[in-house]
N, C-alpha and C positions, 0 to 999 in steps of 0.2 A: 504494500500500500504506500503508495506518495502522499504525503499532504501538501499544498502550496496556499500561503499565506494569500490572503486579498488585500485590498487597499485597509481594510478593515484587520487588521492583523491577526485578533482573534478569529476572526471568521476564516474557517479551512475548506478546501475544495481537498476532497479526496477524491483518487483516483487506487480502486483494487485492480489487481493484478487478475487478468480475465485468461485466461485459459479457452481457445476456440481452435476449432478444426472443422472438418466438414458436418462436423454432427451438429453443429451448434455451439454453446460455450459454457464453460463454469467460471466460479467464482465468489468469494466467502463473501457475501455482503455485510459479512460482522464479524469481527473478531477484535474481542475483547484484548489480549497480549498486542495483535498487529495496531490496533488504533492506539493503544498507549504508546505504543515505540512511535509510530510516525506520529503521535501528535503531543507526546509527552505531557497526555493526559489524564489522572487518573477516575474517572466519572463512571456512576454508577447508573446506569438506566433503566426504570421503571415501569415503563408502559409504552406501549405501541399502538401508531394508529396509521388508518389507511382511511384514504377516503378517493372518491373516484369522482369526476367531476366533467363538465362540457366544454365544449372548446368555449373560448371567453370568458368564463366563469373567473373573479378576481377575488381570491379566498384572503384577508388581512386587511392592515396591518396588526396583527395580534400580541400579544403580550400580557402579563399576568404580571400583578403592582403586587403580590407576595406568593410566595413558592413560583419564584420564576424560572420557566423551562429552560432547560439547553436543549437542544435537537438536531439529533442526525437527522435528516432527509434525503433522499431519494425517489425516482420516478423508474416506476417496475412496465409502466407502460402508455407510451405516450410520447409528450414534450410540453416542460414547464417555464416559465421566466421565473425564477427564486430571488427573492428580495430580500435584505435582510437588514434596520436599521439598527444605528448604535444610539440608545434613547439611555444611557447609562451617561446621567451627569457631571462626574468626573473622570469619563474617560476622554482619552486626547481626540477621537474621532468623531463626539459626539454630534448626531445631526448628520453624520454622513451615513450613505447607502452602498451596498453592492448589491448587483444583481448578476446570477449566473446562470446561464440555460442547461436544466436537468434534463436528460433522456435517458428514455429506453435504450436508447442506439451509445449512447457518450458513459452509461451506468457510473457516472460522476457522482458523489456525494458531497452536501454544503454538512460541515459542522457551525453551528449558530449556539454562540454560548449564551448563557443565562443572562437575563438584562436587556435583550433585543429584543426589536421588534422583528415581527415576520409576516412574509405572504405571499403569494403566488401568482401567478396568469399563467390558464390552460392554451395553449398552443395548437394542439393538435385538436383533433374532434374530439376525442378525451386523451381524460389520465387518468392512471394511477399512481397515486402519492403517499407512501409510505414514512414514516417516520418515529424516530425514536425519543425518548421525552426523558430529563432526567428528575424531573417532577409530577406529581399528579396533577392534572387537569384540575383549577379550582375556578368552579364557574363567576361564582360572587367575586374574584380578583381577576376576571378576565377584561381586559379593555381592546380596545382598538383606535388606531390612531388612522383619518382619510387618506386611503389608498393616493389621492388628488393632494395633497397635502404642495402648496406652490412652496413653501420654504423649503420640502425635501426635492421637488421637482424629480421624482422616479419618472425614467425615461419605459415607460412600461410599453410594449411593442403591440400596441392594438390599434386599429385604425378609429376607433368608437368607444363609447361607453360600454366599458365590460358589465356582465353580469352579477349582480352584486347580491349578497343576503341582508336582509334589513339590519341586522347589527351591524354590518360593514357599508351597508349606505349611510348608516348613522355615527362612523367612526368621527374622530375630533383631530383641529389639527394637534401638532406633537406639541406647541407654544401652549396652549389650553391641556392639552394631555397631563404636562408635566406642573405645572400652574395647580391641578387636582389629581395628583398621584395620590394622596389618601382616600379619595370619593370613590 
């Protein structure tokens, strides 16, 4: 497994070591020893989620103001635009974003440490989006910051209004977000 730093430094792009020949291809999509070496971290992970979604469909900006997640991510089938902001106050990034294109075809993995925001745009007609949490899901600490958000200006690749779910057509920007992190 490679890990390569983003502009976001905490935020990792892994790449496993894929194994393919004419049959098709293998490859560990998790291993606990290979991620702590390539990313010299030691993180415990708790739950798992997948969820499948339409093309357009714009899942974030998410985040959890206590028990906040880290997450592995991955797309088992499809093609995503993965976002990931640094909403973490003292950190030297904050307010900035990366976004990196997940596929089926690239089996890349974003590691997105705890303190970020997150969220996606489906690409293809779907996906599948799988991911790892090193926190449990607490719905009452769950917030969302406007995918539209003009201070962060995500360069999100759709020609339209993506598809939104009313919590996330209701997100706030991240200047209001952080103004009510205890709300």
């Amino acid at each position: 497994m490679i890990a390569t730093p983003t502009a976001i430094p905490d935020v990792l792009i892994l790449e496993p070591k894929v194994f393919g020949d004419d049959r098709g291809f293998f490859f560990e999509s998790f291993n606990q020893k290979a991620f702590q070496e390539a990313t010299g971290l030691d993180v415990q992970f708790v739950q798992d989620n997948h969820s499948k979604s339409a093309k357009n469909v714009l899942r974030g900006l998410h985040y959890q103001i206590q028990n906040p997640q880290g997450k592995l991510v991955r797309v088992t089938q499809g093609e995503v635009f993965d976002v990931a902001v640094d909403i973490r106050k003292d950190s030297k990034t904050y307010g900035l974003w990366v976004g990196r294109l997940l596929s089926a075809a690239n089996k890349q993995q974003l590691w997105i440490p705890p303190g970020l925001a997150h969220g996606f745009l489906v690409l293809s007609e779907t996906a599948d989006f799988l991911y790892k949490t090193t926190d449990y899901y607490s719905p009452k600490f769950e917030r969302c910051i406007a995918w539209n958000d003009p201070d962060l200006a995500i360069q999100w690749p759709t020609d339209g209004a993506p598809t939104l779910s009313e919590k996330d057509r209701n997100g706030i920007f991240l200047k209001a977000a952080i103004n009510n992190a205890s709300r």
